[in-house]
N, C-alpha and C positions, 0 to 999 in steps of 0.2 A: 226080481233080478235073478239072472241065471248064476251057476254055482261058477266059479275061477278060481284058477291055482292064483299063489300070488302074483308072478309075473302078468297074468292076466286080468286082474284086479288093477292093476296099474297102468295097462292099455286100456281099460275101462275107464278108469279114473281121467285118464291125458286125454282120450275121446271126447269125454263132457265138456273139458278144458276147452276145447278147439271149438266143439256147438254155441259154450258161451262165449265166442268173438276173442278169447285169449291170443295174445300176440305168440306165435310159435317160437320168440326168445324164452316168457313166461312155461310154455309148456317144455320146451325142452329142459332147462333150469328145475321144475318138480323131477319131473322123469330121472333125471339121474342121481337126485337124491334119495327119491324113491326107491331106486333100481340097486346106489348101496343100501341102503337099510335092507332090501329084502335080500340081497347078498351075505347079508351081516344075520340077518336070522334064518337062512339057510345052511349056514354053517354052524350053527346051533340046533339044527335039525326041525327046526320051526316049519312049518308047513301050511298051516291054517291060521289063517289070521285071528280067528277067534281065541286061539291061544295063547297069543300075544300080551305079554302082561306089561306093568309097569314098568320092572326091573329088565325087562330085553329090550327096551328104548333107551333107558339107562347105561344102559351096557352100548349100546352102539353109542350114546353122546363122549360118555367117556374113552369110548376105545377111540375117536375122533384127533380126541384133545391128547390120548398119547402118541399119536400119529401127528404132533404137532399140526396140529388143524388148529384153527386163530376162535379161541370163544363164540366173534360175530357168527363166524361159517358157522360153528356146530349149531349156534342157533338159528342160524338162518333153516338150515337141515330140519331143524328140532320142528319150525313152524311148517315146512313142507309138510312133515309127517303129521303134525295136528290135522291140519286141511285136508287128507286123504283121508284121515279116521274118520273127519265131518261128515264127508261123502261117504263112508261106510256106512256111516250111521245114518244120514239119512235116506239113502239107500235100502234100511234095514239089514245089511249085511254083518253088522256089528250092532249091539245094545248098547254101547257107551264110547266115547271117545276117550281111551285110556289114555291118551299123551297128552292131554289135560293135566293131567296126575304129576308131568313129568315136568322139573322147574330147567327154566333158561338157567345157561350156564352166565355168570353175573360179570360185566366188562364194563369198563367205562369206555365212553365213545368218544372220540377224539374230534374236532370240530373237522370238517371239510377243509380240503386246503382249496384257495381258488386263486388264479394266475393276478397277477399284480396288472398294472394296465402298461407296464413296458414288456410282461410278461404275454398279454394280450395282443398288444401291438404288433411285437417281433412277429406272434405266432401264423397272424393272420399275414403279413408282408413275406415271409417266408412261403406259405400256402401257396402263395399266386403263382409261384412257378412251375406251377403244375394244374392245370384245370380240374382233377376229377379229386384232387389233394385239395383245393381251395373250397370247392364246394360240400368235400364232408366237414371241413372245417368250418365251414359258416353254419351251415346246419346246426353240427353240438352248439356253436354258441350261440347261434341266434334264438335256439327253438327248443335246447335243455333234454333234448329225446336221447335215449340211453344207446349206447355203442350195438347193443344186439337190434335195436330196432334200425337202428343205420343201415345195417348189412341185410335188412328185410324190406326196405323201400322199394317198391317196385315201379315204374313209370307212370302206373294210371293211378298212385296214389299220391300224387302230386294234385289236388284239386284249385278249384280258385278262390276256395275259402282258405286253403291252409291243410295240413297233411291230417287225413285221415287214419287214427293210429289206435288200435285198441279200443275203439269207442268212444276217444274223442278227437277234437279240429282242434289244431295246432296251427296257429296265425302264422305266415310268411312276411317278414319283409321283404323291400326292393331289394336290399343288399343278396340275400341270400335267394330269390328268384333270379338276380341277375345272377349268379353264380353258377346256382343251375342249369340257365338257356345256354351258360358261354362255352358249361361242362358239356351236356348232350352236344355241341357240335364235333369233339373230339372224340366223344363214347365209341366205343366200339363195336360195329355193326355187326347186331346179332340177335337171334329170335327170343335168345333170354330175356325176361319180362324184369329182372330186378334191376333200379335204377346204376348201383353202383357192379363194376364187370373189370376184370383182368384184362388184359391187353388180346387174349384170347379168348375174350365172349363171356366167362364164366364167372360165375356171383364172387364178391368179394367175401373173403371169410371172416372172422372176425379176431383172428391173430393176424389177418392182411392189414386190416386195418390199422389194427394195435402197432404195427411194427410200420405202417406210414406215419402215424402220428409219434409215434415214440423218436423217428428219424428228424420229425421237425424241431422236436426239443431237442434232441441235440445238436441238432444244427444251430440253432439261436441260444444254446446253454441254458435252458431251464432245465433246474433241476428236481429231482423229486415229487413230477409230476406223472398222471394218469392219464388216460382220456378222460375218463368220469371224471376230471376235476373242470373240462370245461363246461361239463351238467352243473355243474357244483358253482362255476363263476354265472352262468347266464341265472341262476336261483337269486344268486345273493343278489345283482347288478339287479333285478327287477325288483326285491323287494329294497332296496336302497331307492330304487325311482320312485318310490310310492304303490306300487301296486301290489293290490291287498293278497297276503297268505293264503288262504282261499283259492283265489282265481289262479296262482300260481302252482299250489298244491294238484289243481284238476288236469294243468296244461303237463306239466309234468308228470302224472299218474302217481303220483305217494297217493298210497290206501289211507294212509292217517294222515291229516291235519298237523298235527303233532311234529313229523316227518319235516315237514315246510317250515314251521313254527321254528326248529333249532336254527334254522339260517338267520335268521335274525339276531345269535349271540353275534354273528361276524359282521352283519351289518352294522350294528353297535359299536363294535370294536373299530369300523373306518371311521366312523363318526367322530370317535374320541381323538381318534390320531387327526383330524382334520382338525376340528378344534386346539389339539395341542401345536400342533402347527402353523397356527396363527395368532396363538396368544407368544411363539417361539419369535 
C-alpha cells in the first residue's frame, strides 16, 4: 500500500467502501466521522497514524460527550474508527487495531418508539394528497429501508423482484408498486436518474425529506415522532406477523441479529396489552 497523509488514508479507506457495494449513505456516514477524528488529531499535531495511541481516541470520545454529543453518537463514532484501524491493519498500514483498547461509552438504549395504528393510518391518509409524499411514505413502511437509502433510489433500481439495495432484494407490495407507478406520472421530467426529485429536476435531499415527513406529523398531530420510527413500526409489525428475526434482520440490513432480536421486547409488550384488553 502506498504511503497517505491521513486525510488520504480516509479517501483510501471510503474507496474500498464503495468497491464492496456500500450504499453511499453508509460511506458518507464513515467519512465524516472519520474526517472529525482526524480533525481532532490534527489539532494535536498528530500526523501519522501510527502514532496514534489509545489515550488520542480517548480524548476525542470524551471531547464528544463535552460537546454534548448523546453516548449512542460517540459510540457510533467510536465503531467507525474501529473499522478504519481494521482496514489499516489489514492493509498492513498499522500492526494493531488500537481502538480495540478503547471501551464504548455505556447507555442504556431506549426501546424504539413505533406509530400506533391510528398513528399509522392518519399518516398514510394524509400522504395521498400528495403523489411523490405518498410514495416515500409507503416505501419506509412497507419495506423498512432507512431515510438515506430513500433519497439514493434511483429509477432502475426499482426491479421486479423487489429493490436492490446494498446487496440485498427488498420485496415490493401492490400497495407500495401502486404508489410508485401513480408517483412517476407526476415526477418531474428530467435526465436525473434518482427516483425521488424537487419540482426542479434535482435529487431530494435528506433534510427535504425529513421536513415532508416531519409536515405530515404535524399535520395529523403525531407527536414525538421520526422518520426512522416508520423503519422501527414496519420491524415490529412483521415480526408481530410471525416472520422470523432472521429474515427480517437481512431485509432490513442490521449487521447483528441481535439488532432485530430487541424488537421483539415491543412486540411482546402489544401482546400483553391485547390480552389485557380482553380479559378488560
Amino acid at each position: 500500500m502506498e504511503t497517505y497523509d491521513l486525510r488520504g488514508l480516509i479517501t483510501y479507506f471510503t474507496k474500498n467502501l464503495q468497491e464492496q457495494g456500500k450504499s453511499g449513505f453508509t460511506v458518507v456516514a464513515y467519512k465524516k466521522d472519520l474526517e472529525q477524528f482526524i480533525g481532532y488529531l490534527t489539532s494535536r499535531e498528530k500526523t501519522d497514524i501510527k502514532e496514534v495511541k489509545k489515550e488520542d481516541i480517548e480524548g476525542f470520545i470524551n471531547k464528544l460527550m463535552s460537546e454534548s454529543y448523546t453516548k449512542k453518537s460517540a459510540s457510533r463514532k467510536l465503531n467507525s474508527i474501529r473499522t478504519f484501524f481494521r482496514f489499516l491493519k489489514n492493509k498492513n498500514t498499522v500492526s494493531y487495531n488500537i481502538a480495540l483498547e478503547v471501551s464504548h461509552p455505556k447507555y442504556i438504549q431506549a426501546l424504539p418508539r413505533i406509530l400506533t395504528k391510528l398513528e399509522y393510518r392518519g399518516l398514510r391518509d394524509s400522504a395521498k394528497e400528495n403523489p411523490r409524499t405518498y410514495a416515500m411514505v409507503e416505501l419506509l413502511l412497507q419495506t423498512g429501508i432507512r431515510i438515506g437509502e430513500l433519497a439514493e433510489l434511483t429509477l432502475d433500481i426499482v426491479k421486479d423482484e423487489g429493490l436492490q439495495l446494498d446487496g440485498r432484494i427488498i420485496p415490493l407490495n401492490a400497495t407500495v408498486r401502486k404508489a410508485i407507478t401513480h408517483y412517476l406520472k407526476y415526477r418531474h421530467q428530467t435526465a436525473n436518474s434518482h427516483l425521488f426529485v424537487t419540482k426542479t429536476g434535482k435529487p431530494l435531499l435528506l433534510r427535504n425529506i425529513r421536513t415532508i415527513i416531519d409536515k405530515c406529523f404535524k399535520d395529523i398531530d403525531i407527536q414525538d415522532a421520526t422518520v426512522n420510527d416508520l423503519r422501527n413500526t414496519f420491524i415490529v409489525h412483521q415480526l408481530g406477523n410471525g416472520v422470523s428475526a432472521s429474515y427480517i434482520s437481512k431485509i432490513v440490513g442490521h449487521k447483528r441479529l441481535s439488532s432485530t432480536e430487541r424488537y421483539l421486547q415491543l412486540v411482546k409488550k402489544q401482546e400483553e396489552a391485547k390480552d389485557l384488553l380482553q380479559e378488560l
